[in-house]
N, C-alpha and C positions, 0 to 999 in steps of 0.2 A: 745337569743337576742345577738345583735350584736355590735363592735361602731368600726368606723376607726380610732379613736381616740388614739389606741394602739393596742393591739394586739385583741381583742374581740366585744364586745357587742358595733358596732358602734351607736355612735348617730347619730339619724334623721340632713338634709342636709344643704349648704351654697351656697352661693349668691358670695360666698366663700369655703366652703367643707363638708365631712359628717361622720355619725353613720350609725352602724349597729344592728340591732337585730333579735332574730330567737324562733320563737317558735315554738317546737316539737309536735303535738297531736298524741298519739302513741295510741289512743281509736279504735274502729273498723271503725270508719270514717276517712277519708283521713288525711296523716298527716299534720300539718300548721307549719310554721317558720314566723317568723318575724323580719324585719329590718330595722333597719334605719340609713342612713350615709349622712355628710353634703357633700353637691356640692357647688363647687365656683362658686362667680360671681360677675362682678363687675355695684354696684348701682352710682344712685346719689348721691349725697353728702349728708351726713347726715345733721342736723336732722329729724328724720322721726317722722309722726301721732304719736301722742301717741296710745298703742298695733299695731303698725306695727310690723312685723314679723322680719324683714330686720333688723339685729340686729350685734354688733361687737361681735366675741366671738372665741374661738380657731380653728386654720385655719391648717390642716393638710397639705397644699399649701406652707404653709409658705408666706400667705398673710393676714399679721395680716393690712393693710392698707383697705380692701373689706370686708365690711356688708356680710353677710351671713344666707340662713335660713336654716334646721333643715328638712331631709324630712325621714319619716321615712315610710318603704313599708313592708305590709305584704306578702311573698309568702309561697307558699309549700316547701317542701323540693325537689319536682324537679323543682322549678326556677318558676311553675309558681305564677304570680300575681292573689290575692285578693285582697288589699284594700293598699290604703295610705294615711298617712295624712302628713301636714306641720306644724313645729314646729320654733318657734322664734329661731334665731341663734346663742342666749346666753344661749339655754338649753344644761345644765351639762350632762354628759350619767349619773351618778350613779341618779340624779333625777327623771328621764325619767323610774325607771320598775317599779313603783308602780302603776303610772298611767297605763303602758301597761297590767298590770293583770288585773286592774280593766276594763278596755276597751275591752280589747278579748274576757274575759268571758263574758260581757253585750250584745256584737255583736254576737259571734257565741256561747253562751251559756257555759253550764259547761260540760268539759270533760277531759279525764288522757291525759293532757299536760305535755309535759318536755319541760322545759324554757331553750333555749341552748345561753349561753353566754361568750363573754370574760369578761377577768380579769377584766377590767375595770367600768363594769356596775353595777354589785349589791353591796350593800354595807354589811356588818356581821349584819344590825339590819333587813334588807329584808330577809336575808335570813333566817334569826329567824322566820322571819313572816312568811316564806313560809311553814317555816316548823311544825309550830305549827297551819299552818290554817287547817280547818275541811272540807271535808275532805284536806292534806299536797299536799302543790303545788309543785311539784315535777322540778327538775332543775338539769344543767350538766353546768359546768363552768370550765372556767381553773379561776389556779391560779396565784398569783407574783412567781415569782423566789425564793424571802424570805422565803415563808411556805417550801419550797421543802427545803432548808437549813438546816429549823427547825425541818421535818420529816426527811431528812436522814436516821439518825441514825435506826431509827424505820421501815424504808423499806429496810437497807441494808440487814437487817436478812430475808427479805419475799423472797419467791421463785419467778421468773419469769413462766408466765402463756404465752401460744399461743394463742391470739385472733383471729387472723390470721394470713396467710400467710405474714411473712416480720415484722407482729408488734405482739411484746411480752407486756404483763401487769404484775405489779403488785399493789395488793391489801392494803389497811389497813384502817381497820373499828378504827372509832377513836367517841362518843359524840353523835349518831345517825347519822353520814356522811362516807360515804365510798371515803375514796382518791384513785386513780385510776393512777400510774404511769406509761404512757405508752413509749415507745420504738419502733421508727420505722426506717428498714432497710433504703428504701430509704432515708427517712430525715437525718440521721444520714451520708449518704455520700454526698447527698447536704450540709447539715450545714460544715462538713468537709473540703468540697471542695472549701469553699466558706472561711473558714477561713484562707487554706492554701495559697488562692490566693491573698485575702489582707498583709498576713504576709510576703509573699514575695515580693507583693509592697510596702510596708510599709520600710522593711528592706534596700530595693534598693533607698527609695526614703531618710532614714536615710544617708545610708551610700555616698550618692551622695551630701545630704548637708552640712557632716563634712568638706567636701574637698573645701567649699566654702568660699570665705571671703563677710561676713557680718557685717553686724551692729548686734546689741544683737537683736533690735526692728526689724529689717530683719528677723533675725533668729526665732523669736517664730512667727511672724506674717507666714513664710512657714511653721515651724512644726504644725500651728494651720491648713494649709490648709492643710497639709499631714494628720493628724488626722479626718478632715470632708471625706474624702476619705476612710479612712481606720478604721470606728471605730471600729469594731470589735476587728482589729488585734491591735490597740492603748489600748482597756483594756489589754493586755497580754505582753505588753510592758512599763518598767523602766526607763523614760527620763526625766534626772538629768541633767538642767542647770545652768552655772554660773552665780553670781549673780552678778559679776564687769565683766564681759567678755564674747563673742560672740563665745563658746564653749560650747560641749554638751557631753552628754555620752550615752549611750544608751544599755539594755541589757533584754533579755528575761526572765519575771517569769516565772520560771516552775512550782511553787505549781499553776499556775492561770489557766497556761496553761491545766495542768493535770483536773483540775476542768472544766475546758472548755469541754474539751474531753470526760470527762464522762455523762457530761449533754449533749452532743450536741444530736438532735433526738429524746428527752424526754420530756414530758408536762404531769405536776400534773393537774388531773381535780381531781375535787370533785362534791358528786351528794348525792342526800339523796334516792339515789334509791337504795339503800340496798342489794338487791337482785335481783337485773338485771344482766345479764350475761354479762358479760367483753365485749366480742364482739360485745354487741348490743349495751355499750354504746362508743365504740371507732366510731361504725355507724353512731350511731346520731351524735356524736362532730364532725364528717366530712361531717355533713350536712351545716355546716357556710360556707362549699365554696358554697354553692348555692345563699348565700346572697350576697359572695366577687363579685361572677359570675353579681349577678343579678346590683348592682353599677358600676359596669364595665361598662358592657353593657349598663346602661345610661348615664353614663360619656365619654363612648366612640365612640361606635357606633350610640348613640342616640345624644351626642351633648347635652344633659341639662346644661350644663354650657360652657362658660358662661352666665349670662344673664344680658341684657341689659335696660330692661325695667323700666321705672320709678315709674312704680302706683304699688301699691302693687298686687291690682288684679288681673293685666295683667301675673305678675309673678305667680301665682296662677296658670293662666292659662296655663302659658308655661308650671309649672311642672304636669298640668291635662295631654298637647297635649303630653308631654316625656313618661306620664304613658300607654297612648294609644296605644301609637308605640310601648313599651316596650310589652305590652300583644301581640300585631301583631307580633313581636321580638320573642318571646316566643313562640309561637303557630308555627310560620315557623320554628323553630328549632325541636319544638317534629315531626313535619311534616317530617323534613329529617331526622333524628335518625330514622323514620320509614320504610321512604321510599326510602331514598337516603344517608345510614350509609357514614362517612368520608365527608360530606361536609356541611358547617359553613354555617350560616345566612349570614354571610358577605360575603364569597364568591358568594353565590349563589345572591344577593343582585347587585353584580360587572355586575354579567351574565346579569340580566333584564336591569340596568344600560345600557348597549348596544345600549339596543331600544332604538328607538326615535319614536316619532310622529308628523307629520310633514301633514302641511295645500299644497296644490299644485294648483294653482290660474291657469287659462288658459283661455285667454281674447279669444272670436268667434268672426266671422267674423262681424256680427251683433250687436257688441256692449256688449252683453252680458258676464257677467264670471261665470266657470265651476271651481265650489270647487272640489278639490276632499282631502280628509280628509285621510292620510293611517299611518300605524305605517311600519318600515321598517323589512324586511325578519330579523328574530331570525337566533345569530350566529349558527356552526353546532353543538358546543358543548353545548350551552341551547337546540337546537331545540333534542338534546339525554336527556336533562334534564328533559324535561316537562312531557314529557310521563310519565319518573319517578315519578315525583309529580301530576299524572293523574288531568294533567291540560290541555286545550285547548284555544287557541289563538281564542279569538271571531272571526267572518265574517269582512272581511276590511267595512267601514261606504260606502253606496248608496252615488253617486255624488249630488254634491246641484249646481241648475244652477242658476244662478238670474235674476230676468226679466229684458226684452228688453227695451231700453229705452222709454220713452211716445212720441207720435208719435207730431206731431206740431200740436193745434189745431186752425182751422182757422177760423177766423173771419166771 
């Protein structure tokens, strides 16, 4: 499972923003994830029916003023959709996975599921439960920052393992739970890259404010907005203001830094799968981008938020007709991964965009008018396209003529 709500297990969606969740069936039947993340939107004014859905609650938007509800969608691990439901806008993610174990197993029966989640969504007394249920519900999670802190000591002694190519693990069985410390090349030079580009805006934008005459209230009110610019590079930096004067000091920790650096590219999961191979489960915990993928693409290219609608139903609806498009969405994507590698739903989307279809009126001599109904010539690079996606342009529409006027009837 999923929640956008931080790093993992987003909660179902908003009227205002959303969760995620994912669940893994790793049985001989296809695998399943599950998600849910809020989508914004702005309502009428509150208050609503009592159990309307349309509820105030955390807005990952940062529109804590906009009602919001809770959508949460089940897919596969390659993106596509099975099912979704809508959840009020004040539901918490850690709330929300009891219910969803109870619900998947009831709808698609019992089978060796791995519940794949961020940090945010289960709490230590779920996963007691997971784990002591008969047969053990099985699950892969990241964790806070904190536990990795706490384990250090206990992994710095473990060897690094090759799960694949670019990402290292290591292991330690701890209680009946295996923590699983992974290490990956790329991320470790994005995270990098990304800290040393704040740091050095950060620094430039320090050393450009000393040189300035402010007010004290000047002064913190810029370094608070240098800070929302630069958080990262703000935890690793020492800025010591005056408490009678509109002076600053400012200088680099290096124990933080150093601590930065070592973790940067590294996420503690933990899973009670004991005996699963490292590789398979770094596989699975990179199956949440199918869920990132799959809100994307209704917050983005599908346009589900905002929403405008006033009845709750109508909203209902709208997130029915976003689900609809999403599956069409889905399906034209495995379509060209198959048939036409290197080209996006969206691009291909722009291409048809092109056409138009177009009514052509043509008054006769007689009074009469000649429809003729055509879609115009596909550009050359769709008309290379179609073939690829062994599609063919119907027969342009037969002309419609409409009868002659009624003749004068005489007396």
């Amino acid at each position: 499972m999923g929640s956008e709500r931080g790093d993992g297990y987003k909660k179902p969606g908003s009227l205002g923003e959303g969760t995620g969740t994912k669940v893994s069936d790793t049985s001989e039947a296809p695998q399943r994830a599950t998600a849910s993340r809020l989508v914004p939107t702005h309502q009428a004014d509150p208050p609503f029916p009592e159990g309307d859905k349309r509820r105030f609650g955390y807005s990952r938007d940062h529109r804590p003023d906009c009602v919001q509800i809770v959508i949460a969608l089940v897919v596969t691990p390659e993106g596509l959709p099975l099912a979704y439901e809508v959840l009020p806008g004040n539901t918490a993610d850690k709330t929300t996975l009891r219910g969803f174990l109870e619900r998947i197993e009831r709808q698609y029966g019992k089978a060796r599921r791995i519940w794949l989640m961020d940090r945010g969504v289960p709490t230590e007394e779920v996963l007691t439960e997971m784990r002591a249920a008969d047969p053990p519900v099985h699950y892969l999670v990241g964790t806070p920052k904190g536990r990795l802190t706490r384990l250090e000591k206990h992994l710095v002694a473990k060897p690094w393992q090759e799960a694949r190519p670019g990402v290292q693990v290591k292991l330690l069985a701890q209680e009946g739970e295996l923590y699983v410390l992974a290490q990956s090349r790329d991320r470790v030079a994005k995270e990098r890259a990304i800290r040393r580009r704040q740091l050095k805006r950060l620094w430039a934008r320090l050393k450009q404010l000393s040189t300035m005459q402010l007010t004290r209230e000047e002064l913190l009110m810029k370094l608070g907005a240098a800070r929302d610019q630069s958080r990262i590079a703000w935890r690793l930096a020492v800025i010591e203001v005056a408490t009678d004067s509109a002076t600053f000091s400012y200088r680099l920790d290096r124990d933080k830094l150093r601590q930065a650096r070592s973790r940067e590219g590294r996420y503690l999961l933990r899973t009670n799968l004991v005996e699963e191979d490292p590789a398979k489960l770094w596989s699975h915990y990179l199956l949440l981008v199918a869920v990132e993928e799959a809100f994307k693409n209704l917050k983005g290219d599908l346009a589900i938020r905002p929403v405008f609608h006033q009845l709750e139903a109508r909203v209902e609806a709208h997130v029915f007709i976003a689900f609809l498009a999403y599956c069409l969405h889905v399906t034209l994507a495995r379509r060209l991964h198959a048939l036409a590698p290197g080209l996006t739903p969206r691009s291909v989307l722009e291409k048809f965009a092109a056409m138009q279809m177009i009514d052509v009126h043509l008054p006769t001599t007689d009074g009469r008018e000649l429809l003729l109904t055509r879609y115009t010539e596909p550009e050359p690079d769709l008309s290379l396209l179609l073939p690829k996606l062994k599609l063919d342009l119907p027969a342009q529409p037969p002309p419609k003529i409409t009868a002659g006027p009624m003749p004068p009837i005489s007396l």
